[in-house]
Structure formats: C-alpha cells, structure tokens
KOLBALUM-849567 format. One line per field, with one value per residue (C-alpha): residue number from 0; residue in three letters; x, y, z. Coordinates in steps of 0.1 Angstrom, whole numbers, padded with zeros to 4 digits. Each point is the difference from the previous one (the first is absolute). Layout:
N
seq [NUM	...] $
type [ALA	...] $
px [X	...] $
py [Y	...] $
pz [Z	...] $
This chain:
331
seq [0	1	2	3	4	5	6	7	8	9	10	11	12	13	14	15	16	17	18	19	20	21	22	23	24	25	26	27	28	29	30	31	32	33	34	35	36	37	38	39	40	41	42	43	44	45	46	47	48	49	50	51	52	53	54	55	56	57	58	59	60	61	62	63	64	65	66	67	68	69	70	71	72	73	74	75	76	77	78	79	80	81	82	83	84	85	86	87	88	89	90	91	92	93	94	95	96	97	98	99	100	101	102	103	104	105	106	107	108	109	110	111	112	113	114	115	116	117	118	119	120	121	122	123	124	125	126	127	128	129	130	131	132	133	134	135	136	137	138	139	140	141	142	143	144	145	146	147	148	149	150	151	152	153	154	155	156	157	158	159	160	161	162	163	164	165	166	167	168	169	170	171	172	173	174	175	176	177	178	179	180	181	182	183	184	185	186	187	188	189	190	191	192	193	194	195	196	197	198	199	200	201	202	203	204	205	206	207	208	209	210	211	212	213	214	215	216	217	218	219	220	221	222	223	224	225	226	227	228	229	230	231	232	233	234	235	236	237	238	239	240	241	242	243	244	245	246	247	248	249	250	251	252	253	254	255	256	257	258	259	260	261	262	263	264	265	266	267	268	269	270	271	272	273	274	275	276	277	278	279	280	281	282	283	284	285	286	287	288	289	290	291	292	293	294	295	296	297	298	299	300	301	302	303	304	305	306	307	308	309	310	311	312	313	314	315	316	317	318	319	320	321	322	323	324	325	326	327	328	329	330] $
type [UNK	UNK	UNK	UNK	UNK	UNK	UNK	UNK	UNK	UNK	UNK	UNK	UNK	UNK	UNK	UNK	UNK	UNK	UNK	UNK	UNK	UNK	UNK	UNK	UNK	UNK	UNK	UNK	UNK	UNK	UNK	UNK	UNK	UNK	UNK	UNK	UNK	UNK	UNK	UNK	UNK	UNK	UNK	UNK	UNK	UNK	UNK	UNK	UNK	UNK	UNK	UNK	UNK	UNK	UNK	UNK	UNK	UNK	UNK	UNK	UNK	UNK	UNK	UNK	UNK	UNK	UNK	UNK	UNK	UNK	UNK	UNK	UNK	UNK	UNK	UNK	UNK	UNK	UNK	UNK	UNK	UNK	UNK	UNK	UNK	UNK	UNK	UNK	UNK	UNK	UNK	UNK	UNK	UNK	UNK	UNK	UNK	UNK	UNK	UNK	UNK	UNK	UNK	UNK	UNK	UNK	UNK	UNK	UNK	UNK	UNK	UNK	UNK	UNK	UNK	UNK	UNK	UNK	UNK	UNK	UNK	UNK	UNK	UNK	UNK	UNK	UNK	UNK	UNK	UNK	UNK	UNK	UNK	UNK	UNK	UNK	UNK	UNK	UNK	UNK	UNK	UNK	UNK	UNK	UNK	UNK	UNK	UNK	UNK	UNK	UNK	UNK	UNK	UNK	UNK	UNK	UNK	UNK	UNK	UNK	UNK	UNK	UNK	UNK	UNK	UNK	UNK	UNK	UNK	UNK	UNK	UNK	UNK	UNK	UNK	UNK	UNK	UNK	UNK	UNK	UNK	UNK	UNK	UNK	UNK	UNK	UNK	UNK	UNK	UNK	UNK	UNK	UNK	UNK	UNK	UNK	UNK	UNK	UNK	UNK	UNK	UNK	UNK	UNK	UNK	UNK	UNK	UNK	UNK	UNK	UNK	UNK	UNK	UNK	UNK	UNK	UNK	UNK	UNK	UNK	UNK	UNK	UNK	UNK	UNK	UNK	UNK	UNK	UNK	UNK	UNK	UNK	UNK	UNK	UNK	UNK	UNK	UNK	UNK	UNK	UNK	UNK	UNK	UNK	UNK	UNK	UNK	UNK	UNK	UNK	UNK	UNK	UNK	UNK	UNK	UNK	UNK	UNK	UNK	UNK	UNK	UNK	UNK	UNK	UNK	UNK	UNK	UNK	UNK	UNK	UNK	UNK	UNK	UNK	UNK	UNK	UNK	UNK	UNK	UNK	UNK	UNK	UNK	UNK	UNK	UNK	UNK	UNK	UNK	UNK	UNK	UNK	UNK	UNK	UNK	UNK	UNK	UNK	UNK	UNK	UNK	UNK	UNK	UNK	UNK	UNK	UNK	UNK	UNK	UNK	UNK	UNK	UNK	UNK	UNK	UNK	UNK	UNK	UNK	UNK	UNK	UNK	UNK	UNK	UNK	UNK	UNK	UNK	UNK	UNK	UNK] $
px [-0296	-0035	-0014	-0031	0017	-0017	0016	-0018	-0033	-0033	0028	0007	0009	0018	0037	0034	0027	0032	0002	0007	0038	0000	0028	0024	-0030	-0030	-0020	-0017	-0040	-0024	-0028	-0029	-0024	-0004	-0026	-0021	-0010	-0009	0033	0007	-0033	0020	0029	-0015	-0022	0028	-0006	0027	0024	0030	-0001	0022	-0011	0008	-0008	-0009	-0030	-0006	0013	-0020	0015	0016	0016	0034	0033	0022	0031	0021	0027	0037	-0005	-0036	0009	-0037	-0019	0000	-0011	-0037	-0007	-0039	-0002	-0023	0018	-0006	0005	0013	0032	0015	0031	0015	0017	-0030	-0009	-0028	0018	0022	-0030	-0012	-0028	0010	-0033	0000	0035	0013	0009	-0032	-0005	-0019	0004	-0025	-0005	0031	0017	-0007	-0021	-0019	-0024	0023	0022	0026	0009	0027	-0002	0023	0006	-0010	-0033	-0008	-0016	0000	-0035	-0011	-0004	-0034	-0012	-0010	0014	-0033	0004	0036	-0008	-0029	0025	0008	-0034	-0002	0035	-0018	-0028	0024	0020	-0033	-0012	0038	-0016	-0031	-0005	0000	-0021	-0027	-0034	-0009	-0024	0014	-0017	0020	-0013	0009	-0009	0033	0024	0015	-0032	-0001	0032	0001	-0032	0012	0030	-0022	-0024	0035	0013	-0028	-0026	-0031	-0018	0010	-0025	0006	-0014	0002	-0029	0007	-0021	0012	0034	-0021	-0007	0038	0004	-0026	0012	0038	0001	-0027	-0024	-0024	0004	-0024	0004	0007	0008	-0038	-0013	0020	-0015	0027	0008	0040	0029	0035	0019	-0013	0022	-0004	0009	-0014	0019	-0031	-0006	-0037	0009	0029	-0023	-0027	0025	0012	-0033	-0005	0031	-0009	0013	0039	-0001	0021	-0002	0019	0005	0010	-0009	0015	-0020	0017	0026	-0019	-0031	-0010	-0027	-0014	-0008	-0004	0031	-0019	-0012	0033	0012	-0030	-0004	0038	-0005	0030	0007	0026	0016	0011	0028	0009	0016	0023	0018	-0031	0010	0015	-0036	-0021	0019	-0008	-0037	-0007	0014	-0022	-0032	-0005	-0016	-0023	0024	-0022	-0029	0023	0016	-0030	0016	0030	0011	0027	0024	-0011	-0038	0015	-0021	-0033	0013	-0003	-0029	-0017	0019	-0015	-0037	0005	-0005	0014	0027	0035	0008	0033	0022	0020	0031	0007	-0031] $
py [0206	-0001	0024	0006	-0003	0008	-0017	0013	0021	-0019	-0024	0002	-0024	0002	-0015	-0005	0025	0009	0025	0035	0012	0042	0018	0024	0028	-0022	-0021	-0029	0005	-0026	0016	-0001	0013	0003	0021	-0014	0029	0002	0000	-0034	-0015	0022	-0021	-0034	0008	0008	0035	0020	0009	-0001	-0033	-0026	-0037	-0018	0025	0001	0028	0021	0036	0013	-0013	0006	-0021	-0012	0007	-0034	0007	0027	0008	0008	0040	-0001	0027	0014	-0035	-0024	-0041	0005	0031	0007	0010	0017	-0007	0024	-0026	0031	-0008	0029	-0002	0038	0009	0006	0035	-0006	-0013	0031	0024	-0018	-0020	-0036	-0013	0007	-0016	-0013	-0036	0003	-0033	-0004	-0036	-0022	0016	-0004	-0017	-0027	0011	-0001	-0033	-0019	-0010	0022	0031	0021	0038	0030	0010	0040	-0010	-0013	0021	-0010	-0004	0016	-0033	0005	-0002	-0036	-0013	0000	0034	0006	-0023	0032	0023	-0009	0011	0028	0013	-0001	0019	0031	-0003	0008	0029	0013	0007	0012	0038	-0001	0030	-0003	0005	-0020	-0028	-0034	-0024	-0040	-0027	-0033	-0011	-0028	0006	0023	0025	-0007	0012	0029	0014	-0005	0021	0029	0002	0005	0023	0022	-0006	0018	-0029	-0034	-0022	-0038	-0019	-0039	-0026	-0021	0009	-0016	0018	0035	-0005	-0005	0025	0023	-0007	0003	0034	0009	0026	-0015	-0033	-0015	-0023	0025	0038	0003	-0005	0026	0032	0019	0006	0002	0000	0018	-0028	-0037	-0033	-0035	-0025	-0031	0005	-0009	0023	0002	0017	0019	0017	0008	0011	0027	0014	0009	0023	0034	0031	0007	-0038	-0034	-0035	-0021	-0034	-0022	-0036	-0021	-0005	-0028	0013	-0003	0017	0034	0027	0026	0036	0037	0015	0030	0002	-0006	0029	0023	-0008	-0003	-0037	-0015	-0041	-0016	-0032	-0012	-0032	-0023	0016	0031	0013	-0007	-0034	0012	0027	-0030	-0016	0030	0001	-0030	0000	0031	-0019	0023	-0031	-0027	-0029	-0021	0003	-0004	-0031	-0024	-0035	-0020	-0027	-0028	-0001	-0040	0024	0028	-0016	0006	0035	0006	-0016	0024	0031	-0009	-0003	0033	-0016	0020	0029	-0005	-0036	-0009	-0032	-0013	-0019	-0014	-0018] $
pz [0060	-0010	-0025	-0026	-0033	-0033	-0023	-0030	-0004	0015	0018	0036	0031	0035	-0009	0017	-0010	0008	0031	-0014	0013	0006	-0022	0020	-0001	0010	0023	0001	0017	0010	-0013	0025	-0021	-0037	-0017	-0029	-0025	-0036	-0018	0017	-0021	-0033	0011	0004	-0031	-0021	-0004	0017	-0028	0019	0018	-0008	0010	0019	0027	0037	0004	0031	0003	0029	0031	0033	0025	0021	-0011	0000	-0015	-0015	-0023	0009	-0008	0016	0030	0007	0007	0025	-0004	0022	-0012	-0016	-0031	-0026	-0034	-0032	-0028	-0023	-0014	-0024	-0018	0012	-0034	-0027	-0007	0023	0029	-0001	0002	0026	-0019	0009	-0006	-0037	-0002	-0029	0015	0022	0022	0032	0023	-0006	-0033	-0019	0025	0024	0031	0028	-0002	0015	0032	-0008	-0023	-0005	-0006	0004	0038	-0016	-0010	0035	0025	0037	0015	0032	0024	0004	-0038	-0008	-0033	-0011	-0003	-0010	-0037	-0001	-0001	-0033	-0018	0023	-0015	-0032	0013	0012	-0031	-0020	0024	-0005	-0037	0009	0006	0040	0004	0031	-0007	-0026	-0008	-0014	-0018	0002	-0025	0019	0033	0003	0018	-0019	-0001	0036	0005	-0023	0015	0038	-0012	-0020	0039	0021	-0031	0006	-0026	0000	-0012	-0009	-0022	-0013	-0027	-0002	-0014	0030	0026	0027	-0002	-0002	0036	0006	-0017	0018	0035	-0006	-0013	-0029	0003	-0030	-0018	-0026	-0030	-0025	-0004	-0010	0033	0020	0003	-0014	-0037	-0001	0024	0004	0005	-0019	0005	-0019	0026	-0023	-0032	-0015	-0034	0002	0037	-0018	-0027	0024	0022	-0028	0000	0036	0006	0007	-0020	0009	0020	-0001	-0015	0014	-0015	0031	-0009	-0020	-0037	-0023	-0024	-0030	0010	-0013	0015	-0018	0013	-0015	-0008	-0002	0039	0011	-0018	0004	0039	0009	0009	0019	-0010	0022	0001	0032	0001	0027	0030	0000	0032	0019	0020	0029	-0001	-0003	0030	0023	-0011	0000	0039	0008	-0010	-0030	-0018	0018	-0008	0023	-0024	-0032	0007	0000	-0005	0003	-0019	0004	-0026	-0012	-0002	-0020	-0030	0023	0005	-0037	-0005	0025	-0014	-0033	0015	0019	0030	0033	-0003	0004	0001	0013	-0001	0027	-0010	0030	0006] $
C-alpha cells in the first residue's frame, strides 16, 4: 500500500509498505479522510515524546471497513466508520479506575503506532463507531477532535449561565466554543491574533471575539479555556478567571515550557485549573453530536489534500491558512 512515512524528524515521503493484516480483535479501514492537527507537526518535528520513528502519522480519521479479525462479531467489511485512535492497556491503576487516557502504556494510532495517512490501517474493531449513512467522512475524521472537545467539558463545571472566555480560534477553539453555546453559556467570548478566523469564529457560535482579552468589554469570565497552548495566552489566560471560576488548560504547550501565575489568587479566589487529555468515554458522544449538527462541520473542514500533497497540507497548517485541513488517502 501507499503511505506517508516519516522516517525520522523533518523527513517525510509517500512510500510502499506492507498492507497492514487485522489481529483477531481488529479491522482493517480505508481511511477516507484524515485530519491534520497540531500534534502531527510535534510528530513530524520531532517533538512528541512518545513517537517512535519510523512512523506513519494520522489519528483523526474515518472511513470503510475492509477486513476483520476471526473474533471481530460486531463489524461488517463496508461498514463506515469513525475510529478513536485511543489504545489503553486495561491493567494499570488507571485503566482499572476507568482513566484509560492516563494509562501507563498510553499509545494512540498514528501516534505510537502506525496510522491513518495511508491506504490502509488497522485498529481495534471497539474503537470503531459506525457512522450514520448520511455523515460524509469528512465529518466522521471530525469526530475525533470533537471527542476531545466533550472530554474537556466533562471537566469543566457544567453549570448554565455562565460566560466563557476561549483563547484560539482553530479548530479546536471553534469547537470548544460551539459546544459551551449548545451547553448553555450565558456568554461565550474568543480571543485569537488572527483575524480572519475571528470572523469564523463570530458566525459559528461566539457572542464577542477580538484579538486579545483587552478588547472585550468584560473584565473576567467563569469559565476560561487555552485552545493554542501558547504560554503567553496561558498566563493571560490566568488572569481573567473570575472569583470561584475555571482554568482550563486544553492545548497542547511543549513539554518543557513553564507559565507563571499567583499562587496567591488561586488560593484567595478559589481558582479552579484543569487539565484536559485526549478523549475519554466521549467517542461514541461525539458520534451522535456530530450527527445532530451540534458543530458546523461544513465550515470546519475547509480543504482536502491528496495523500502525495500531505506536505502542502502542512505547509498551510503551519501558515494558518484555512481551518481543518484534511487528507485524503485515496486520492
């Protein structure tokens, strides 16, 4: 089969490979559509810990079962699929409280192990979720941010009513702030230097957007979520939380980066910080909102790549050009 293989950090190209076989448990998908997002450029830059190389990126996808293991009884060769690229070991203390995403032997496809960006990929026939016939694939490799999105508003408080402040208008502020409007948020305000996604960002579900926390006519906010990962954002971020509200850090900062803050106003105002990881029990969720039109996918997914582009695709990830840029292995 064909697939994008990086072979080392900075080094990539479109190679033949062996076609993947499913163990007894799995599948094998023709992905359809594959996601591009920013731990794929932490992957390709060498800065994802837990990659090995040679790998083949590409965890977000979805697309048509074509073969499946001799124990596989719930999945059928034609059936469309959303895939969560979670895979958790099930014995470490965190796997038995039900915490698979801080597993010991954490790995993901396309992280750890080979994934999506090609012809073919195998993944466990539990981690796939049919797709309603009617949801393009398009869609379905969304689900897989969007999972990420409900796993993080699983830790937020998830009282009605209040106002919500989202640094990051990328996809994943996009999504997070589509989910605090349906969730019932009194207000919900984004921040993002890029301008042109401000007015993505204004039409899909927020109520005020400007280039910085400055601009907005309020002072602080109940509920405040870093999208960009960015410690700059992260810092100022701290300092807008209202008295008794939450912090949430959502994107992904590099592993050596610190932020400072005032240990003091977190204690003194009862300042919530949360981390939110990966996806938790929230596929299947994503699935079904993602199928009621809770999210514009339409407007997320802006271009599509063939796989021999996926290089292209990075390039425009990198300038910030469009919003969800998607790859499609089998052009």
């Amino acid at each position: 089969m064909r697939a994008l293989v990086v072979s080392e950090p900075g080094q990539y190209s479109v190679e033949r490979v062996e076609d993947p076989a499913p163990g007894p448990r799995d599948v094998v998908v023709a992905p359809a559509a594959v996601g591009v997002c920013g731990t794929d450029l932490h992957i390709l830059d060498g800065e994802f810990a837990p990659t090995p190389y040679p790998i083949i990126p590409g965890h977000e996808f979805a697309g048509t079962v074509v073969a499946v293991g001799s124990e596989v009884t719930g999945l059928a060769v034609d059936d469309r699929v959303a895939v969560d690229p979670s895979l958790f070991c099930g014995e470490c203390a965190k796997c038995a409280v039900g915490r698979g995403n801080l597993c010991a032997s954490w790995n993901a496809i396309g992280v750890t192990t080979p994934g999506a960006a090609a012809e073919f990929a195998v993944a466990p026939a539990a981690s796939c979720y049919r797709m309603p016939d009617t949801m393009p694939f398009a869609h379905g490799a969304l689900v897989e941010p969007l999972s990420c999105a409900v796993h993080g508003f699983d830790l937020l408080p998830g009282r009605v009513g209040e106002h919500y402040l989202v640094y990051g208008a990328g996809t994943m502020g996009l999504l997070m702030a589509q989910l605090a409007r349906s969730a019932g948020a009194a207000s919900v305000s984004v921040v993002d230097p890029n301008t042109d996604r401000l007015a993505v960002a204004e039409r899909l579900a927020a109520d005020a957007v400007a280039p910085g926390a400055d601009a907005l006519d309020r002072a602080d906010w109940e509920v405040v979520v870093d999208c960009t990962g960015v410690v700059a954002a992260i810092e100022d971020g701290l300092t807008r939380v209202a008295r008794g509200g939450t912090f949430q850090v959502f994107g992904v900062a590099p592993a050596e980066a610190s932020a400072t803050f005032s240990p003091f106003r977190v204690y003194n105002d009862e300042v919530t910080v949360v981390g939110s990881m990966a996806v938790l029990h929230s596929y299947g969720r994503a699935v079904d909102l993602m199928a009621k039109g809770v999210v514009d996918a339409d407007a997320m997914v802006t271009d599509t790549f063939a796989l021999d582009d996926y290089g292209a695709a990075v390039d425009a990830f990198r300038a910030g050009r469009g919003r969800k840029l998607q790859v499609d292995p089998r052009k």
